[in-house]
C-alpha positions in Angstrom: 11.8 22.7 -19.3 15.3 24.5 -19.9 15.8 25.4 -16.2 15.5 21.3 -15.5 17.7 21.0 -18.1 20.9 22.6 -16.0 20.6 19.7 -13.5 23.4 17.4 -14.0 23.7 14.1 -12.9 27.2 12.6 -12.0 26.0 9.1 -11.8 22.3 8.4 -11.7 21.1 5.3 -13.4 17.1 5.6 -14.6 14.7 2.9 -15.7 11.4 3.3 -17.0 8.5 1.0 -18.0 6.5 2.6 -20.2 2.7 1.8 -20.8 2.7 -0.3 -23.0 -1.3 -0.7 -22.9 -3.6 1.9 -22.1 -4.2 2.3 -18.3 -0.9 0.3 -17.2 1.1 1.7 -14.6 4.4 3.6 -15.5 7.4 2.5 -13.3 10.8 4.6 -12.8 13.5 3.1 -10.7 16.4 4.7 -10.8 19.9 5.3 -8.3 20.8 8.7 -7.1 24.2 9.7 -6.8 24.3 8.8 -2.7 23.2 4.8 -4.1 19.9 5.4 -3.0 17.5 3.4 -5.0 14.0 5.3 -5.7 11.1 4.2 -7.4 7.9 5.9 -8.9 4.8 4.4 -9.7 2.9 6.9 -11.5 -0.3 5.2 -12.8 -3.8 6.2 -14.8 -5.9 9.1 -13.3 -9.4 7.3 -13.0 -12.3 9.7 -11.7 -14.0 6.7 -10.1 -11.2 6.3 -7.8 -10.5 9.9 -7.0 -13.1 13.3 -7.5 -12.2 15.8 -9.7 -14.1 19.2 -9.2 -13.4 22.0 -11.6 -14.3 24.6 -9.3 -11.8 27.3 -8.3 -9.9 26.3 -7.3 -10.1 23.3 -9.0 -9.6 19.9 -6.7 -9.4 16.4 -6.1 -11.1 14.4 -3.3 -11.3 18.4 -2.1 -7.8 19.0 -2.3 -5.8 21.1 -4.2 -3.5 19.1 -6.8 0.0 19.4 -8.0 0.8 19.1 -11.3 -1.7 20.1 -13.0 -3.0 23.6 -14.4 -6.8 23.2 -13.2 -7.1 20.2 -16.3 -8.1 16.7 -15.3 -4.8 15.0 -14.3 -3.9 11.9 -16.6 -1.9 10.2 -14.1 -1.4 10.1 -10.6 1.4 9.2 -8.5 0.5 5.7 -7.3 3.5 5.3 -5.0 7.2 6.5 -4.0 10.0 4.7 -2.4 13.5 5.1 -1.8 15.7 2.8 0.0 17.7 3.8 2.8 20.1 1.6 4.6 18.4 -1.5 3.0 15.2 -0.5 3.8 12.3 0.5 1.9 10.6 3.6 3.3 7.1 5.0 1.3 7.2 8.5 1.1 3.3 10.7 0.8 2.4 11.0 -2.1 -1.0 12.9 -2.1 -2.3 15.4 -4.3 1.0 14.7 -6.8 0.0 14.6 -10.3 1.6 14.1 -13.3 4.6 13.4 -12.3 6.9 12.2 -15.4 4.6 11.6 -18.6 6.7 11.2 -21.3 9.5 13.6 -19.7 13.0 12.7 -20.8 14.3 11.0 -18.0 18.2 10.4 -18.6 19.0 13.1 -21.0 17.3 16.3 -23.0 19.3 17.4 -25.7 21.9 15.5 -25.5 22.8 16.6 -21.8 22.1 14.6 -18.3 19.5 15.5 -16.5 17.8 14.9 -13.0 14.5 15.4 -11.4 15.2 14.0 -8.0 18.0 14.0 -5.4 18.9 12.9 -1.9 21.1 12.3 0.7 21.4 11.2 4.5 23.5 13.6 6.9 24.2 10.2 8.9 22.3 6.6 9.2 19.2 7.9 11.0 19.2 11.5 8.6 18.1 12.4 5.0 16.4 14.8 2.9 15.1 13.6 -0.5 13.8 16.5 -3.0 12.0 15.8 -6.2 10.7 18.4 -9.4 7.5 17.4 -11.3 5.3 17.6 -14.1 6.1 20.2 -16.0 4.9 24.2 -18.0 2.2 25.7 -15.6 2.0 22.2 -13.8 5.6 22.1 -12.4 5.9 21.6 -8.3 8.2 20.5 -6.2 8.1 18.7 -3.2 11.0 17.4 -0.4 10.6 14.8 2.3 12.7 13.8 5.1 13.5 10.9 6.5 14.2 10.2 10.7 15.0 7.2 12.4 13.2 5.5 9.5 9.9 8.4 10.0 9.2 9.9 6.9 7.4 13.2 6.4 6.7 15.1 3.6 7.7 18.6 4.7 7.3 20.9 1.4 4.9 20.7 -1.7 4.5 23.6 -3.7 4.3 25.0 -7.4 5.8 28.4 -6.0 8.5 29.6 -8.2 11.1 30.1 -5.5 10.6 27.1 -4.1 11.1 25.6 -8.0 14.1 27.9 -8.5 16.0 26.4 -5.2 15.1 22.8 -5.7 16.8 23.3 -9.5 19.7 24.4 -8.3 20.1 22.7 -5.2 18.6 19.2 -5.9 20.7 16.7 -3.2 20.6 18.3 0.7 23.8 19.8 1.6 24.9 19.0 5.1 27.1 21.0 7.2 30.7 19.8 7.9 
């Protein structure tokens, strides 16, 4: 966790509903520095509703998952939003596995932190980038936003991938 320690946040506001009975859904809404809202529904992993195979690789419904090390996941990622000019758009969500868990979400040691970023080059433009889970788990995953399209363009646990995302969290757009 010390590398997702470094990420500052200037002004992001979190939320989060914890379970507070076994099998409820976990909620984190929060504001990113642009005054984009995002939530996260991250809710109980249930083999009746989705497959887990310990073969290697190890899958679920036949697809590889993020976010976890080849265990059974405990959650999975029941949705993602994030508003963008006053509209709600759903971003993919498949094969992301647990996400936040009990992760500190507004500070670790006493410093701000940040798993996810965004921002919008114009109206129509944006790029939203998210770190997850965590240890031998940890992915990352980035999804942009056109004309009020969404895609899902990366998800990977690659380490590069994790290092660039840490340090470079919100898009950058040229001037």
């Amino acid at each position: 966790m010390p590398h997702r320690a470094r990420i500052i946040a200037a002004s992001a506001v979190f939320f989060l509903a914890p379970a507070s009975v076994l099998g409820a859904d976990i909620i984190a809404s929060f504001k990113l520095p642009s005054g984009h809202k995002v939530t996260i529904v991250e809710a109980p992993f249930a083999e009746g509703k989705l497959k887990y195979s310990d073969s290697s690789p190890c899958l679920v419904d036949g697809r590889i998952p993020f976010g976890t090390d080849c265990g059974i996941p405990s959650t999975y990622v029941k949705s993602l939003s994030v508003v963008v000019n006053g509209k709600s758009l759903k971003l993919d969500t498949s094969q992301m596995f647990n996400v936040w868990g009990n992760r500190h979400l507004i500070t670790y040691k006493g410093k701000p932190v940040r798993y996810f970023g965004g921002s919008c080059l114009d109206k129509e433009i944006c790029v939203f980038r998210g770190l997850f889970s965590d240890g031998a788990g940890t992915f990352v995953a980035e999804w942009r936003v056109v004309n009020g399209a969404t895609a899902r363009t990366v998800v990977t646990s690659d380490e590069e991938f994790i290092a660039l995302f840490t340090n470079n969290l919100d898009a950058r757009w040229p001037k």
